[in-house]
C-alpha positions as CSV (number, residue, x, y, z in Angstrom):
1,X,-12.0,220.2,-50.9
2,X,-8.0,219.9,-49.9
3,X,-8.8,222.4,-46.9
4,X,-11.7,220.7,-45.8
5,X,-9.9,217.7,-45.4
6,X,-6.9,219.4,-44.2
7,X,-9.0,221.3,-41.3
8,X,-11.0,217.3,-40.3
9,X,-7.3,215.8,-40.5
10,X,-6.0,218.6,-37.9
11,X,-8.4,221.0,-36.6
12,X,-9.3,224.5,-37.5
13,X,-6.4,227.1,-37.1
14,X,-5.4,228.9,-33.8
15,X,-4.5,232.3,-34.1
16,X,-1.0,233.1,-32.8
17,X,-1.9,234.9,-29.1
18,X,-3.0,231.2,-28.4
19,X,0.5,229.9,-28.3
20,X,0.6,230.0,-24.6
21,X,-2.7,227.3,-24.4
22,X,-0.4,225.0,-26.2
23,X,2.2,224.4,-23.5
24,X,2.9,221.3,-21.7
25,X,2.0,220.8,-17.6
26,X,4.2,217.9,-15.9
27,X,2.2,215.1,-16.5
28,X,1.6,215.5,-20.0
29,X,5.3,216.6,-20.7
30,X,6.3,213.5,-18.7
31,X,4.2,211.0,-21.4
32,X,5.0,212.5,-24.6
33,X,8.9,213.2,-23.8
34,X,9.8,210.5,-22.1
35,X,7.9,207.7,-24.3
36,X,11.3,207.3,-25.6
37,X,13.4,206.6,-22.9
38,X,10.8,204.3,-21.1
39,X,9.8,202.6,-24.3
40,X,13.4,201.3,-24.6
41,X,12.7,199.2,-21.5
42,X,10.9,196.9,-23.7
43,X,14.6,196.0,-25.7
44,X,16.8,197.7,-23.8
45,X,17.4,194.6,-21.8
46,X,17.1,192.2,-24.6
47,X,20.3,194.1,-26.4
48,X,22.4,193.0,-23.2
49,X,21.3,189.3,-23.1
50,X,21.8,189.3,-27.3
51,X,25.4,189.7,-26.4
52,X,26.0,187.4,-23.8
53,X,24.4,185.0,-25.6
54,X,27.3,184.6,-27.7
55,X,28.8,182.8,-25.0
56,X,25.7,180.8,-23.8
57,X,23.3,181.2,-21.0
58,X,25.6,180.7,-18.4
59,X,26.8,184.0,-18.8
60,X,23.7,185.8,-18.3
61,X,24.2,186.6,-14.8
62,X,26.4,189.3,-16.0
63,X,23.4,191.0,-17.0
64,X,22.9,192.0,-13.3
65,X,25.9,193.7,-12.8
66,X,25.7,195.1,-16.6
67,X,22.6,196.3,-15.3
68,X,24.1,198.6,-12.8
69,X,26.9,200.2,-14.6
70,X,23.7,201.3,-16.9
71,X,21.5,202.9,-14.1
72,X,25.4,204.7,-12.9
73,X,25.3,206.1,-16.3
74,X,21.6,206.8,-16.1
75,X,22.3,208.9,-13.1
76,X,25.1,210.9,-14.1
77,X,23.3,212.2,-17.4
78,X,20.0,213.0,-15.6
79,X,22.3,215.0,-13.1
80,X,24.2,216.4,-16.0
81,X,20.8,217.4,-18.3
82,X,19.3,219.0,-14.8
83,X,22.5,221.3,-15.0
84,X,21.9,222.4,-18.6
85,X,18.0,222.5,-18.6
86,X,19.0,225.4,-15.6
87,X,22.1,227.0,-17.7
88,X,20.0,226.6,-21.3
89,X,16.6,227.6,-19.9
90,X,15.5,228.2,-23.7
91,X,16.3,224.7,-24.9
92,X,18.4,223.4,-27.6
93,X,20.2,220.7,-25.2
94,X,23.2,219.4,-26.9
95,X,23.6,221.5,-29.5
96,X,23.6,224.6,-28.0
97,X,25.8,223.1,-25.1
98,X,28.7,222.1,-27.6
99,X,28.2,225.5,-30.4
100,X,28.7,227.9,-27.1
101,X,31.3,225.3,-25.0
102,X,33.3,223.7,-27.5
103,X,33.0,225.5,-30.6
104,X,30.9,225.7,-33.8
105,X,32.1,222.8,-35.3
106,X,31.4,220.5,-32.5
107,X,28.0,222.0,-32.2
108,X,27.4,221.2,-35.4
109,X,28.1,217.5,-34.6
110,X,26.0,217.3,-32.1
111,X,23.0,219.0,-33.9
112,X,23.5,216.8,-36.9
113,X,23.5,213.8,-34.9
114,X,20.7,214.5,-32.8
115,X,18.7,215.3,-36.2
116,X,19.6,211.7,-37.2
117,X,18.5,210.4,-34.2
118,X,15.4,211.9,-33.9
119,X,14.4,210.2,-37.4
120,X,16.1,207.1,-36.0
121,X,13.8,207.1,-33.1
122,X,10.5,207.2,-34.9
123,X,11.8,204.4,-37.3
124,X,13.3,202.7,-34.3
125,X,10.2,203.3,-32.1
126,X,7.5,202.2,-34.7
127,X,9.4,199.1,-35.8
128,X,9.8,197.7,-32.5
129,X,5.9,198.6,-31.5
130,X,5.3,196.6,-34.5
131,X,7.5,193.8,-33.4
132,X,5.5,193.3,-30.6
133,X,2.6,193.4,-32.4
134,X,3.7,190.7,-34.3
135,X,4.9,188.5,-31.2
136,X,1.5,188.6,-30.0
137,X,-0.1,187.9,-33.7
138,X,2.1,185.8,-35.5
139,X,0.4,185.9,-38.5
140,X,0.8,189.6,-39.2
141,X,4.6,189.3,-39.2
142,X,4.7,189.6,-43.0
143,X,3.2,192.9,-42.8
144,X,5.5,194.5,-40.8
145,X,6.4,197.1,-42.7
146,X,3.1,198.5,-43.6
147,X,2.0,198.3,-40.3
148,X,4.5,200.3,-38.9
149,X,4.3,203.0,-42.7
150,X,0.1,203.5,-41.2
151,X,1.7,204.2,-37.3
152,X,3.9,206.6,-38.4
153,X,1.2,208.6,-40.6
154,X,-0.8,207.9,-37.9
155,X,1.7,209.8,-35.4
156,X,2.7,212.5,-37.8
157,X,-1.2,213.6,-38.1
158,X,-1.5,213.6,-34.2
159,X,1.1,215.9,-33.8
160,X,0.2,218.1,-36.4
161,X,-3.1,218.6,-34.9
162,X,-1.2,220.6,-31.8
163,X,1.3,219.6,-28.7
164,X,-1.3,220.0,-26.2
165,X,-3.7,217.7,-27.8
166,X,-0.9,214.8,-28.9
167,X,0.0,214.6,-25.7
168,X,-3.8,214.6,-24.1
169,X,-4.0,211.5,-26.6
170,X,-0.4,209.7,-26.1
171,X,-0.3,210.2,-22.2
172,X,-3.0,207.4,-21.5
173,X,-0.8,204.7,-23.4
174,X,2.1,205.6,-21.8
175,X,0.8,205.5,-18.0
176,X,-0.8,202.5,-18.7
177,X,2.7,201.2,-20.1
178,X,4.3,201.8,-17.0
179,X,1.2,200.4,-14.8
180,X,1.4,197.3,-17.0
181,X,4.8,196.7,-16.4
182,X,4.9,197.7,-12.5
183,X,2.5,195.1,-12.6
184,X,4.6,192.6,-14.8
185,X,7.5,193.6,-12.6
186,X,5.8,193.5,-8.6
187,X,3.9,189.4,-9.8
188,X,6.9,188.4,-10.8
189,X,8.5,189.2,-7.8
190,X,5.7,187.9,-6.1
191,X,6.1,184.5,-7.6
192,X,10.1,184.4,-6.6
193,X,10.0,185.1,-3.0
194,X,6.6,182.9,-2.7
195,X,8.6,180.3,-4.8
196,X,5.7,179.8,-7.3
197,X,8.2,181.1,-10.5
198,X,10.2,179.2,-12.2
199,X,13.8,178.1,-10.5
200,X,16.8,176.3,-11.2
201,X,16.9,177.8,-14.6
202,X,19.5,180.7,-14.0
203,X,23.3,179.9,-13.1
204,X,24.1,182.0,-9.7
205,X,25.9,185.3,-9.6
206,X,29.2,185.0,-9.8
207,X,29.3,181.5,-11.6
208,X,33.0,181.1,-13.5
209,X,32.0,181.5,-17.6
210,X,34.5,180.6,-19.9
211,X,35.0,183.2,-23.0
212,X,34.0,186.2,-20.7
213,X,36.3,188.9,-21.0
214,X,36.4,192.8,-21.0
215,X,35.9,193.0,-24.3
216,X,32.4,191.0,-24.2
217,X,31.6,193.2,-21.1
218,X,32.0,196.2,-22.7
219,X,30.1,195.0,-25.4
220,X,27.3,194.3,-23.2
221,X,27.4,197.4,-21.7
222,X,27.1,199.7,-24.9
223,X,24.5,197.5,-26.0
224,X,22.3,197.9,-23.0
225,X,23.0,201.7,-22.8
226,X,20.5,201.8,-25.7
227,X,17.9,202.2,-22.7
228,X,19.0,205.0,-21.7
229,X,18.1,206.9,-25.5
230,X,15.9,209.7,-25.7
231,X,17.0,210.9,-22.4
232,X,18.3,214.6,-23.8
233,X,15.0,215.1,-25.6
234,X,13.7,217.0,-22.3
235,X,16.9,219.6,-22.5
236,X,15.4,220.2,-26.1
237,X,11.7,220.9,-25.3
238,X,11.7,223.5,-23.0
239,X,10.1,225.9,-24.4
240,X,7.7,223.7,-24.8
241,X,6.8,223.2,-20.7
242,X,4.2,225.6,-19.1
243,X,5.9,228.8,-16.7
244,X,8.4,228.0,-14.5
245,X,9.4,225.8,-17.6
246,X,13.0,225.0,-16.3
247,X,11.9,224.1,-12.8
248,X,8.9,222.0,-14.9
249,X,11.4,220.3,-17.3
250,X,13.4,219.3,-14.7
251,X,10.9,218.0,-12.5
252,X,10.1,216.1,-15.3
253,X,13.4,215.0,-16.0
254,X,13.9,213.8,-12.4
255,X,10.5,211.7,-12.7
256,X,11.3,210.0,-16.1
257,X,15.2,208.7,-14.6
258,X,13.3,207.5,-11.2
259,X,10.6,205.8,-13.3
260,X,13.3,204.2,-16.7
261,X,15.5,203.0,-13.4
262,X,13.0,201.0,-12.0
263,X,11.3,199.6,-14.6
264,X,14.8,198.7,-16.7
265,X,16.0,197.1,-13.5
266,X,13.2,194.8,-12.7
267,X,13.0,193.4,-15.9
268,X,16.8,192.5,-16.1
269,X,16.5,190.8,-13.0
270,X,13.4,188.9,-13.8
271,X,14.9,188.0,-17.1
272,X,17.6,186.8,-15.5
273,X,15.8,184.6,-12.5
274,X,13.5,183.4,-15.0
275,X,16.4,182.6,-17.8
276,X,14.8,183.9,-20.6
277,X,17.0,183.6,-23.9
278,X,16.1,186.0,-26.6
279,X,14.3,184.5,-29.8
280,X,13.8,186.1,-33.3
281,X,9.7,186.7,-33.5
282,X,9.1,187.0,-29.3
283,X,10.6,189.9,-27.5
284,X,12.1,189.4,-23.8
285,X,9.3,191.3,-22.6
286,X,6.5,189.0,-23.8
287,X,8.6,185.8,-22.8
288,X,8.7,187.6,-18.7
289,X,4.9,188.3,-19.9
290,X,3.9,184.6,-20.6
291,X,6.5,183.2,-18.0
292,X,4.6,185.4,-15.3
293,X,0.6,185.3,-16.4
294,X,0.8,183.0,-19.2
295,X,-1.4,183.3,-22.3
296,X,-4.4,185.0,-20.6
297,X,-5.7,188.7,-20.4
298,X,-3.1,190.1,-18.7
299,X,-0.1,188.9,-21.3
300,X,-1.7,190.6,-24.1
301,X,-2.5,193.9,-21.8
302,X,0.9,194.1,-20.9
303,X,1.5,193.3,-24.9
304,X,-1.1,195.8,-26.1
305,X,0.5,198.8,-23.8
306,X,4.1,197.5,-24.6
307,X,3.2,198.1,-28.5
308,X,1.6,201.4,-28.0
309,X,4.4,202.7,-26.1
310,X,6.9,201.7,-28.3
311,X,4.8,202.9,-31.1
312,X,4.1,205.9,-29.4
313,X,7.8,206.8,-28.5
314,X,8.3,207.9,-31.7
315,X,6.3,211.0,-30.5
316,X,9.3,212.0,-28.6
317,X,10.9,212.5,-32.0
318,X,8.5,214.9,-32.9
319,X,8.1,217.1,-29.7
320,X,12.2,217.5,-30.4
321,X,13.1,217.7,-33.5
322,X,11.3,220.5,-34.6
323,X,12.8,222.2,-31.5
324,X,15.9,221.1,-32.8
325,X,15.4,222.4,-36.3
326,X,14.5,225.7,-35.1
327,X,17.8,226.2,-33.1
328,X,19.7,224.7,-36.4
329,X,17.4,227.0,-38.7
330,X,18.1,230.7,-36.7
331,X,21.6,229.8,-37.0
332,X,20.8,229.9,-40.6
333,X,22.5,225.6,-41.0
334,X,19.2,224.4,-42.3
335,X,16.3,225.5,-44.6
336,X,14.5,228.9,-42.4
337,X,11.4,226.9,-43.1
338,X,11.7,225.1,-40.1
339,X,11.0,228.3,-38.2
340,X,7.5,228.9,-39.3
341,X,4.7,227.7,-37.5
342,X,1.5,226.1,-38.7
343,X,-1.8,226.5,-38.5
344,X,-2.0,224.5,-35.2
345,X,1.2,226.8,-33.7
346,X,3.2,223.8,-34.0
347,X,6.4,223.6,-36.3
348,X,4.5,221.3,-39.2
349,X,7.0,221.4,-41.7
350,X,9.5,220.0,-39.2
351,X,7.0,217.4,-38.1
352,X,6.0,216.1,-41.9
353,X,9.8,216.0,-43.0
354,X,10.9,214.0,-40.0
355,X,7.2,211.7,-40.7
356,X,8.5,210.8,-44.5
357,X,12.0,210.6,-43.7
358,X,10.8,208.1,-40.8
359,X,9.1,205.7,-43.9
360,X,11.7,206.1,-45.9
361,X,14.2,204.6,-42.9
362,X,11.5,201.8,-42.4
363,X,11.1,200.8,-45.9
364,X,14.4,200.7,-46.6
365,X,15.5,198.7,-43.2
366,X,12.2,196.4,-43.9
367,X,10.9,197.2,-40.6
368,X,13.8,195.4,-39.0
369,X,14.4,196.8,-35.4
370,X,17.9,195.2,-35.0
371,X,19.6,196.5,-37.6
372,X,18.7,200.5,-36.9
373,X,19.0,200.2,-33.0
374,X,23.1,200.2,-32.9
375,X,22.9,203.3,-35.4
376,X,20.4,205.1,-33.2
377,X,21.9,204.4,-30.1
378,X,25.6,206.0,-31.5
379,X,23.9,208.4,-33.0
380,X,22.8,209.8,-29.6
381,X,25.8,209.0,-27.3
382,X,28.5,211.3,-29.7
383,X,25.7,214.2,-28.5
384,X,25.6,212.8,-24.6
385,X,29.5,212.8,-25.2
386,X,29.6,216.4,-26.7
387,X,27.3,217.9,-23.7
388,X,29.2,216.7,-20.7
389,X,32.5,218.2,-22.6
390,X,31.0,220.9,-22.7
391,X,29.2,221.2,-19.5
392,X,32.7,220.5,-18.1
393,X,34.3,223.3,-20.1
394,X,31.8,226.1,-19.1
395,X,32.4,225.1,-15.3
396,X,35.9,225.1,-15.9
397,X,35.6,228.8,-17.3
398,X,33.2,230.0,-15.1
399,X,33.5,228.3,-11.9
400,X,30.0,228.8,-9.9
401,X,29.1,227.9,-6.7
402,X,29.2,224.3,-6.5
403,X,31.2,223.8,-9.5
404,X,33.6,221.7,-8.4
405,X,31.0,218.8,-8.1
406,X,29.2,219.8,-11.0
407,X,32.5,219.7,-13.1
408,X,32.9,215.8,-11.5
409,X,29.4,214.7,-12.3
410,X,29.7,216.0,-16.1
411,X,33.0,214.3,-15.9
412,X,31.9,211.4,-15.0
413,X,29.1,211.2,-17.3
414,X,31.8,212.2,-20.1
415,X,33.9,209.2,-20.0
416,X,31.1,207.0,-19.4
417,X,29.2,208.0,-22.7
418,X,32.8,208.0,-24.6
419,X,33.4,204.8,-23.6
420,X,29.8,203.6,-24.6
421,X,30.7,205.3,-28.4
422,X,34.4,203.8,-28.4
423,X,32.7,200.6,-28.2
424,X,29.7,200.7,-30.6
425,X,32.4,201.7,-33.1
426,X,34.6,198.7,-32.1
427,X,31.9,196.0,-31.9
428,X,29.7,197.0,-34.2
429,X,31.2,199.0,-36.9
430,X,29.7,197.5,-39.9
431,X,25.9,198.7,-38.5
432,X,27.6,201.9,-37.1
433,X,29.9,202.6,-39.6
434,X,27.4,205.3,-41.5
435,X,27.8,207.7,-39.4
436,X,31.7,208.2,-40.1
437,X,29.9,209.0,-43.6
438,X,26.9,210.8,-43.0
439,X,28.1,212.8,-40.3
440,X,30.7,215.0,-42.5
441,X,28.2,215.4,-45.5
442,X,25.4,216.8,-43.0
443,X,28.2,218.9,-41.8
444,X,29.1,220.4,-45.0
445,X,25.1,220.3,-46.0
446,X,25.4,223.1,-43.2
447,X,28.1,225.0,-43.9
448,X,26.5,225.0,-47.7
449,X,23.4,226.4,-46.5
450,X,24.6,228.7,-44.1
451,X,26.8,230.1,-47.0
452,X,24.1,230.6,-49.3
453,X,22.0,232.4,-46.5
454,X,25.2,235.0,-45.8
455,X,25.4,235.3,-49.4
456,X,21.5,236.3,-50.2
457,X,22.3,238.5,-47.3
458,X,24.9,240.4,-48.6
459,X,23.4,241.1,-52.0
460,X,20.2,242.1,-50.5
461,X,21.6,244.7,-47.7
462,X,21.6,247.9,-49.2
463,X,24.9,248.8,-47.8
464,X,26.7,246.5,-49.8
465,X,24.6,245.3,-53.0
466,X,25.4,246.9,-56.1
467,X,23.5,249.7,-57.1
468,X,20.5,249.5,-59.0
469,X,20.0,250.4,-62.7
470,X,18.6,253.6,-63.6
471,X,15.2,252.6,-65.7
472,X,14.5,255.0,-68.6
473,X,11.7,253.4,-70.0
474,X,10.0,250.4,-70.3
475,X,9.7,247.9,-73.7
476,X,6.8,245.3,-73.1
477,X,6.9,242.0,-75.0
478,X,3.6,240.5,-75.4
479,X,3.6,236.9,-76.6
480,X,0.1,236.0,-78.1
481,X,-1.2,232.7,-79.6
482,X,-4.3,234.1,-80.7
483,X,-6.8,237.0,-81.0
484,X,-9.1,236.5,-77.6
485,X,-10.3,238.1,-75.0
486,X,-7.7,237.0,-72.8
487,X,-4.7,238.8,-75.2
488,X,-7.4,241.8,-75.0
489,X,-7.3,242.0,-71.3
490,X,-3.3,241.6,-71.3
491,X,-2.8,244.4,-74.2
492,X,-5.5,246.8,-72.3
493,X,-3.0,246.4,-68.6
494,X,0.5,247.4,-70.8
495,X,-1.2,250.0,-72.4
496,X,-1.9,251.5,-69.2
497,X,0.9,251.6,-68.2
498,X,2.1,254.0,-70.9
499,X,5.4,251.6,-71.9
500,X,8.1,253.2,-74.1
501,X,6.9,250.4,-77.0
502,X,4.8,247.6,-76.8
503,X,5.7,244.1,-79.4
504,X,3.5,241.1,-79.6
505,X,5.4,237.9,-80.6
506,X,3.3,234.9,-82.3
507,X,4.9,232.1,-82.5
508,X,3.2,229.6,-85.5
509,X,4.2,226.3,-86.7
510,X,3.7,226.8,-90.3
511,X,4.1,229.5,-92.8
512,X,-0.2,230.0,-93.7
513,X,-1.1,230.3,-90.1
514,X,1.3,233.0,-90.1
515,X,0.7,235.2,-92.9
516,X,-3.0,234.7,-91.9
517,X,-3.1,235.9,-88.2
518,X,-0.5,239.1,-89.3
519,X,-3.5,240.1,-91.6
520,X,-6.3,239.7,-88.3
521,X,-4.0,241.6,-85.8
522,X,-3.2,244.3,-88.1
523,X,-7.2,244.6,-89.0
524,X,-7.6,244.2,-84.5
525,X,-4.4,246.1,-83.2
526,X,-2.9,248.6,-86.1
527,X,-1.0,250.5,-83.1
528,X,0.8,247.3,-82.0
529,X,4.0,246.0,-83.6
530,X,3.6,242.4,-84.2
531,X,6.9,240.0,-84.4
532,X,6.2,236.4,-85.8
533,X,9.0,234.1,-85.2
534,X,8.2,230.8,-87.6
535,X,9.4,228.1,-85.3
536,X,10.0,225.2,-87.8
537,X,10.8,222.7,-84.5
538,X,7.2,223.3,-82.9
539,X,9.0,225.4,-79.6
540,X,8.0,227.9,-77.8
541,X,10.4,229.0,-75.7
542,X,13.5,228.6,-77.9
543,X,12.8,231.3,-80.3
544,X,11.1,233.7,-78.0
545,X,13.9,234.0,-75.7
546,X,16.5,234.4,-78.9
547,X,14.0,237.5,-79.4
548,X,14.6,238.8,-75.6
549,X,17.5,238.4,-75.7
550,X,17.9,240.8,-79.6
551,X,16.2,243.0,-77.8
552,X,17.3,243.1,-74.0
553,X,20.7,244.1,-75.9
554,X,19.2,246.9,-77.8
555,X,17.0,248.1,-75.0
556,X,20.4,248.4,-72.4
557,X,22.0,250.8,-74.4
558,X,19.0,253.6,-73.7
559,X,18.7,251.9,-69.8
560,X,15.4,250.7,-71.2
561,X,13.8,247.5,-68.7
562,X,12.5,244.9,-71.0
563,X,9.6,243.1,-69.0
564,X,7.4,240.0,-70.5
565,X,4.0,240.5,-70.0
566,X,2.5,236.7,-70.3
567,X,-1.4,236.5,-70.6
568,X,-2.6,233.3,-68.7
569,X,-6.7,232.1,-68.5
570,X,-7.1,230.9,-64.8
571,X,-10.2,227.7,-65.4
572,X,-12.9,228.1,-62.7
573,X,-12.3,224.2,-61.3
574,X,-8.5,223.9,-60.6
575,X,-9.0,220.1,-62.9
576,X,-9.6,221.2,-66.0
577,X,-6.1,223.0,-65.9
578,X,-4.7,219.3,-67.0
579,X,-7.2,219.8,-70.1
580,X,-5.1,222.7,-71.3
581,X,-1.2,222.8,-72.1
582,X,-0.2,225.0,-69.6
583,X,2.1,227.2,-72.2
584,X,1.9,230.2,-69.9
585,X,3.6,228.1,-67.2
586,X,6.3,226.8,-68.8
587,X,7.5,230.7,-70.4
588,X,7.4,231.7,-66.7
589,X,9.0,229.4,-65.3
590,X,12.2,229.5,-68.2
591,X,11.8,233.0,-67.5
592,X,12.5,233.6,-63.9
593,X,16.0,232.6,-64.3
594,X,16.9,235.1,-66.9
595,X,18.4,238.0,-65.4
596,X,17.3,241.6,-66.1
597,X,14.4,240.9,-67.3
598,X,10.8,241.3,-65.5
599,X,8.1,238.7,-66.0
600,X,4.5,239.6,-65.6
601,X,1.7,237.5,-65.7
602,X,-2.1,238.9,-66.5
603,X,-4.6,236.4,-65.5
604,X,-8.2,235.6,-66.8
605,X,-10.9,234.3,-65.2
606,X,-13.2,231.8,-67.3
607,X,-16.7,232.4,-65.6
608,X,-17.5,228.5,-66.8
């Protein structure tokens, strides 16, 4: 029954030489990994006008020139990501920049802060998709959260079902997206120069604002670089693009800047000429929408598209973080079970852990988009910080052709993004302020994990383990609760196997069930010692492994192995196991942790 659910939910399994069917062309990479960075059109701009509000509307023609230093920045990073899709054709993006450039350490930075982000932008991506939602239908704001817990699901089972077929799925939303808002962007233009908009209602560039300062700028400026998230996530996929994939990716790359530079800068401008001051329930985006169209078809289309895409933007978390993982996961910093694929060749267990860690992150921040944007948008400048560094070291070491303007562009784009992460931590440290926290215990989660891996490693390699024991025999312990067939089948396997001694243990609870069942085994199994251990406490375990361990002791001396043969009846519906007490289960289990002793288990199979 699970599998036949499993195989509707995702489709059947594709066998491994079908990996190459599941890569990305242009288009299709262009929709699923850059949802992100478009989608953050739709609050990106909003962020900036949340800040200047603080002084009052009068200061929200700073917004235009805000506005520019953004798409300077936007520029230098997709001329700095070009550079290391070409140097790091096989992906990895700012982790593998920074671990080869700058060292392990900041590598590891980077890495952890990109894994962060990635679960950041789901939660970010779903909550503000449900947002606008919500603007649209008022009435389902109180269901916020479990609207956005059923996109998530939603998203997680789309891409477990395959890359290639996600992205057939998600690349409709997103082109309608950015139709929509070309659309948005191109009448509302219209109705300025035809003088049909709304006027009067904006103060003129350049209009003296008391309160404005560098500070409040700045400010401005790092919260409006949240538009520009999601932007590395193409340097990640790689090796997800069909063949020539670095010529693809950054094709790809080139489109998604032209296309987040456009549509960012239209709707600052129209949200300036038009004067639009955020409000709590209705997003920037649907006040340009009703200023433009009003309430008719064309509001809720561009409404409809702006939810899906921010919805849908969370799918850029899951075409890289798995990547991400698998980088993180050969370097042996995170569990190796990121590097299996499933049965649709993509890296499922990578995509469910960053699915529930997403709904854990949205039912713990209540859906609230605010309050997670400032922590996702730091959490993806320190790695836009760490890249250019190291961009700018390795052109520094090796000096190319050309590297003297590639060295200034990754320059430029270094102090830019530092000074975007100086100033999230200074104007907005209590949201931010986790990461100073998180940051060092995901670091030393790392170094944990690596050390156990180097650690198995060395015990295993046969160069240096120690060497193994030299088996003289075997002693079998048997433990039996009664005289069936499944005991029967369980003493007939040790006996073939021509052990040095076989001893069954039964374990009763009172003194006449003992003495009787010693009579039936001796009258059934004369050959085999029986060993009753009266357990006056009703346990199992307790007394049986005080018996091992007598005679583990005993059996070391003569380099005898002592191995636990545990019979175990396997029910022919996998239910009724909850009608039985599972005994065999729990001896295995204590078991497994003893060391030097072997644990065998003998099953039988009811027929009813």
């Amino acid at each position: 029954m699970f599998a036949s659910i499993k195989r509707f939910l995702i489709g059947r399994p594709l066998k491994s030489n079908e990996l190459g069917e599941q890569k990305l062309n242009k288009l299709k990479a262009l929709a699923i990994l850059s949802s992100d960075a478009l989608s953050s059109v739709a609050y990106g701009p909003e962020q900036i006008l949340l800040v200047l509000m603080t002084v009052g509307a009068v200061a929200f023609w700073y917004s235009i020139p805000i506005a520019v230093g953004v798409l300077i920045l936007l520029t230098a990073l997709i001329l700095s990501y070009r550079q290391i899709i070409f140097a790091y054709p096989h992906g990895g993006g700012a982790y593998v920049v920074s671990k080869q450039n700058l060292g392990i350490y900041p590598g590891l930075i980077a890495g952890g802060s990109l894994l962060v982000d990635y679960i950041l932008t789901v939660a970010v991506s779903v909550s503000a998709g449900t947002d606008a939602i919500t603007s649209a239908f008022p009435a389902l704001h109180d269901h916020t959260v479990l609207i956005a817990v059923a996109f998530v699901i939603f998203i997680t089972l789309l891409n477990l079902r395959g890359v290639t077929e996600s992205a057939s799925v998600l690349a409709y939303p997103v082109y309608l997206f950015v139709l929509a808002l070309f659309i948005l962007i191109g009448a509302g233009l219209y109705n300025i120069i035809s003088g049909s908009g709304p006027s009067g209602v904006h103060a003129p560039l350049g209009t003296p604002v008391a309160g404005v300062g560098l500070f409040l700028l700045l400010r401005a400026f790092a919260s409006g670089s949240s538009a520009l998230t999601g932007v590395e996530a193409i340097s990640n996929a790689i090796p997800n693009f069909e063949d020539p994939a670095p010529k693809n990716a950054a094709k790809t790359l080139t489109a998604m800047g032209l296309l987040l530079g456009l549509l960012f800068s239209g709707i600052v401008f129209l949200a300036y000429y038009y004067g639009i001051t955020p409000r709590p329930e209705v997003t920037v985006v649907s006040e340009i929408a009703e200023a433009t169209f009003g309430r008719n078809f064309m509001y809720y289309f561009i409404q409809g598209t702006t939810a899906l895409i921010l919805i849908l933007a969370a799918n850029t978390g899951y075409s890289a973080f798995p990547l991400l993982a698998v980088n993180l996961a050969q370097d042996k910093f995170i569990p190796r079970m990121f590097t299996v694929r499933g049965d649709r060749l993509g890296y499922s267990n990578g995509i469910i852990i960053l699915g529930v860690l997403s709904i854990l992150l949205i039912i713990v921040f209540k859906g609230q988009t605010e309050h997670l944007i400032p922590l996702y948008a730091v959490g993806v400048f320190i790695p836009f910080t760490l890249s250019q560094t190291g961009m700018m070291m390795k052109w520094k070491r090796e000096k190319p052709e050309g590297w003297a303007l590639k060295l200034t562009i990754n320059s430029a784009g270094a102090l830019i993004s530092l000074l975007v992460t100086i100033m999230f931590f200074l104007t907005k440290f209590t949201q931010v302020w986790t990461v100073l926290v998180f940051l060092p215990l995901i670091i030393l989660l790392f170094h944990r994990i690596r050390k156990h891996y180097e650690a198995v490693g060395d015990q295993l390699r046969l160069t240096t383990c120690e060497p193994a024991l030299t088996i003289e025999g075997n002693v079998m312990i048997l433990p039996v609760a009664g005289i069936t067939h499944v005991v029967e089948n369980s003493l007939n396997y040790v006996k073939s196997l021509a052990p040095h001694q076989i001893i069954a243990v039964h374990i009763p609870f009172d003194r006449e069930n003992e003495a009787e069942f010693q009579e039936k085994w001796k009258a059934w199994q004369p050959d085999v010692r029986l060993v009753t251990l009266h357990s006056p406490y009703r346990s199992i375990i307790q007394p049986l492994t005080k018996f091992i361990d007598t005679v583990q002791r005993k059996a070391g001396e003569s380099n005898y192995q002592v191995t636990v043969v545990i019979p175990q009846f396997i029910p022919k519906k996998g239910w009724h196991n909850i009608l039985h007490n599972q005994s065999s289960l729990l001896i295995r289990a204590h078991l497994l942790y003893r060391r030097n002793v072997i644990v065998t288990t003998v099953p039988y199979h009811l027929k009813k």
